[in-house]
Every structure is written in structure tokens, then in C-alpha cells.
N, C-alpha and C positions, 0 to 999 in steps of 0.2 A: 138707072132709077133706084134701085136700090141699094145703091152706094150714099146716094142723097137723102134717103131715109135713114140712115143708120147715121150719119153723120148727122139729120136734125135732131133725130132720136137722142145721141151723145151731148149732144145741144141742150136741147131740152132738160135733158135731166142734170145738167151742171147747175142750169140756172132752178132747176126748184132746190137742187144741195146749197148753193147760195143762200137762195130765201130761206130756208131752215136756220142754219145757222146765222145768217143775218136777224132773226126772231130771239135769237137768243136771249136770257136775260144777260144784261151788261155786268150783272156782280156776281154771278154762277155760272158755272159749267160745268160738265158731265167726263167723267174718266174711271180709269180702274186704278188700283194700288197693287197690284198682286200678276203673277202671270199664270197660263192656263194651256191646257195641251189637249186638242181631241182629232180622233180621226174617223175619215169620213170613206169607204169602198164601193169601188163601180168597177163591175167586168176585169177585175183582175189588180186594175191600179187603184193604191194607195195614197191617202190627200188626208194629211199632217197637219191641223194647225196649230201654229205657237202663238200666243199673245202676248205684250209684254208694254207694257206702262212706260213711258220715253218721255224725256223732256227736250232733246238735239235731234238733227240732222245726224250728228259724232255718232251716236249714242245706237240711233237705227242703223246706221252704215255698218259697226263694231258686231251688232247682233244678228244680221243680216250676211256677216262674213263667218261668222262662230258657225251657225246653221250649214253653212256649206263646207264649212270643214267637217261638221257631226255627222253630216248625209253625202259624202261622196258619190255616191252610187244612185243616188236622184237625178234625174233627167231635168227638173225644173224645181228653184226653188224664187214662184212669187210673191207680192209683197204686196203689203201698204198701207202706209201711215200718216194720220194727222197731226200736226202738234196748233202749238199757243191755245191761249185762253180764247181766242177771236175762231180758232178754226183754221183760219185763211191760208197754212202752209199745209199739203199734203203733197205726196207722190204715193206712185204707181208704176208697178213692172209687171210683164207679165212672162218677161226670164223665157222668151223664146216660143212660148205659146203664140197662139195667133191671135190678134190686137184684140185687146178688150173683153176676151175670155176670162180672165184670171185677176189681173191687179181691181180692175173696174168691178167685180163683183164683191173680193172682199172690201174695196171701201165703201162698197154700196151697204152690207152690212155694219157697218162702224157706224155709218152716216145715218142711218134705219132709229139709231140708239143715240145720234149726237155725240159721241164720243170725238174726244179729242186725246191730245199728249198718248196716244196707242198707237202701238207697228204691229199687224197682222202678218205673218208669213207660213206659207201654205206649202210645205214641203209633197213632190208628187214621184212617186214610183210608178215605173208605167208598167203595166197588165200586159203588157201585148194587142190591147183589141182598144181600136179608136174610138172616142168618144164621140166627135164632132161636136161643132162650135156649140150646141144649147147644152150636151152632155159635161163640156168643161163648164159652162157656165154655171149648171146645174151643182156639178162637184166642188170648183170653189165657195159658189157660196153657200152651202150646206157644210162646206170643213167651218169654214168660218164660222156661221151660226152656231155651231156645237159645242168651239169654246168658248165663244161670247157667252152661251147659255152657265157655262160652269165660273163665268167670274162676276161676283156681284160690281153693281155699278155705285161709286159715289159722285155726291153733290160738291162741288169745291167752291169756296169762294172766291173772285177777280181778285188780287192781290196787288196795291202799287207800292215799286219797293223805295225805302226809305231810309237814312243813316241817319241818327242819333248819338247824339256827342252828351256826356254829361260826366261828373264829377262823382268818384266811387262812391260816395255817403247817399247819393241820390240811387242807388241801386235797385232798392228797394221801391222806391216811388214810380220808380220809370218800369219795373217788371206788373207792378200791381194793375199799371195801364193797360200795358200791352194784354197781359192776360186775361182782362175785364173784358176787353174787345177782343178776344180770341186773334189777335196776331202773332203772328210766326216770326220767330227768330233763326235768321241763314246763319249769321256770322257774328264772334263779338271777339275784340281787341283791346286790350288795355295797355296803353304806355304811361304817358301821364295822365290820360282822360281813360272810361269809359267809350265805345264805338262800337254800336249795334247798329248791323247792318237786317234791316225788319221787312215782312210783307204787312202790310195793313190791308185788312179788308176795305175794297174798293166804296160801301155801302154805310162804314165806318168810320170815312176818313174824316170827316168835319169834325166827329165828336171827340176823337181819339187827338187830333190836331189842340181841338179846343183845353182837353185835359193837357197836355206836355205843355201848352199856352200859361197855364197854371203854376208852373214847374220852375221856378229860379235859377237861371244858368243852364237848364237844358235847350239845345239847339238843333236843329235838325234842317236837313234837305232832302229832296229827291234823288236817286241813282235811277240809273238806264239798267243796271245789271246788279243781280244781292249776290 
């Protein structure tokens, strides 16, 4: 019976993290810039957390392996991270602890805040004296909470990415755009042409479209990837 409680329990609470992040606004979301380190002590063990701003899968796995090389002598180092604009990719470890102690509490805190594109990882040295199941849960997410508290939170804009082709004389015309409309430049090439590869704000795109519209010999299309 209370195996099936805990299992509608975990239920339960995907589908209100869903609804949250399904509320979203479509042209904004919530992230950090910066990384942050606080630690949290109960009965002897040590709970470490690191925060850090990701945009890959790559990216959390790479930082996720650093951490275990820096903490050899930790008994557990869990995790967890969401990325995209949308939310909808995250994981969860809980590196050996017992299930849903550790990973599920720090994205419980991530999720508390809407953060997205963050990896939590919660390095633990053990004390000697057991916690039991509410005392980790308790630990993780209290480490967790402590650095979220020391990182300020930004507002970002939905971005869809875009390449633009135009002729070097139009330099000047095609940067005055972008920059009216606060779009971000990833990537730029020059052979024979100009080739700016650009995010446009999502809430922007008609009007910034409608300006390059304007524009003689500038062209442009969508990318999957800037």
C-alpha cells in the first residue's frame, strides 16, 4: 500500500511540474548566468552544492565528471538538470542513494523557481550516522536551496535562430535591426557575402522580419541549430 502511494505521490507531482512549465510564457524563461557553491551539514555528513548554467546534455555529463574527479573521497555525487527554452528535457541520479532521495529533491528545487538550461549537483560526504529517507531528502534539498539562494535569477527571451545573407555595404543596416530588436548574434562569415547566423526574439519576429523586408538584397532563413 505504500509502495502505491509513493508511486501516485511521484505521479502526482510530474504532472503539476508539467503544468508549471506548460504555463509558461511562450517568449520567456527563467535561468541563471553564473555558477554558485553552498553547503549544507547534518550529523557529521557534508552536502556540497554546485550550480552551473548548461545549455547540452555534453555539457552536464563533462561537469558532472570534473566534480567526481575534484571529490574522490565522496560517497555520492547527485544530480539534476533541465535544459531547452520549453523545459521538457531534464534528468535525475541519485548516484546510489535510495530512489528519489536526492536527484528528485534538487529538481524539485530548480522547478520551485522554473529554472531551466541549470545542472544541480550535490556532492555528499558521509558523517558516519544515517540519515534515513526524509533526512536525505531533507539534506538534498536544503544544499540545493542554499545555492539557488546566492545566484540571481534572469529573464531570457524564446529566441528562433535565423541566417542572413547580405552584401558587406549593407552592414550597417542589417546590425541597426538587429540591435533595435535586442537580437543576438551566435555566428558571422564572410566570403563573398556577409552570413549572420542570429537568435530573434520570438515576440519580435514579425517586426524584425518586416524591417530586413525593407532591405534590398538581404535574405534570410531559418536554422534548426545557430
Amino acid at each position: 500500500m505504500l509502495l502505491m502511494i509513493t508511486h501516485y505521490e511521484l505521479a502526482l507531482r510530474q504532472i503539476i511540474i508539467n503544468t508549471i512549465y506548460s504555463c509558461m510564457s511562450p517568449f520567456h524563461y527563467n535561468t541563471i548566468e553564473q555558477t554558485a557553491m553552498a553547503e549544507f551539514k547534518d550529523r557529521g555528513s557534508r552536502f556540497i552544492a554546485y550550480v552551473y548554467p548548461v545549455q547540452s546534455i555534453d555539457q552536464c555529463k563533462k561537469l558532472v565528471a570534473q566534480l567526481k574527479k575534484e571529490h574522490p573521497k565522496a560517497v555520492h555525487h547527485c544530480f539534476a538538470y533541465r535544459l531547452g527554452v520549453d523545459g521538457v528535457t531534464f534528468r535525475v541520479s541519485d548516484d546510489g542513494e535510495p530512489s528519489g532521495t536526492a536527484g528528485r529533491p534538487i529538481l524539485g528545487q530548480m522547478d520551485s523557481k522554473e529554472l531551466t538550461n541549470i545542472l544541480v549537483v550535490v556532492v555528499r560526504y558521509f558523517g558516519g550516522s544515517l540519515l534515513g529517507v526524509p533526512g536525505l531528502i531533507h539534506a538534498y534539498k536544503t544544499a540545493t536551496s542554499l545555492a539557488l539562494q546566492l545566484m540571481p535569477q534572469i529573464q531570457k527571451a524564446v529566441e528562433l535562430n535565423y541566417e542572413i545573407n547580405f552584401d558587406y555595404h549593407q552592414m550597417n543596416e542589417v546590425m541597426m535591426v538587429l540591435k533595435q530588436y535586442n537580437c543576438s548574434v551566435v555566428s558571422q562569415s564572410a566570403q563573398l557575402f556577409v552570413s549572420l547566423k542570429v537568435g530573434i526574439p520570438k515576440l519580435r519576429l514579425e517586426e524584425v522580419i518586416n524591417k530586413l523586408n525593407e532591405l534590398k538584397g538581404v535574405s534570410y532563413s531559418t536554422t534548426l541549430v545557430v
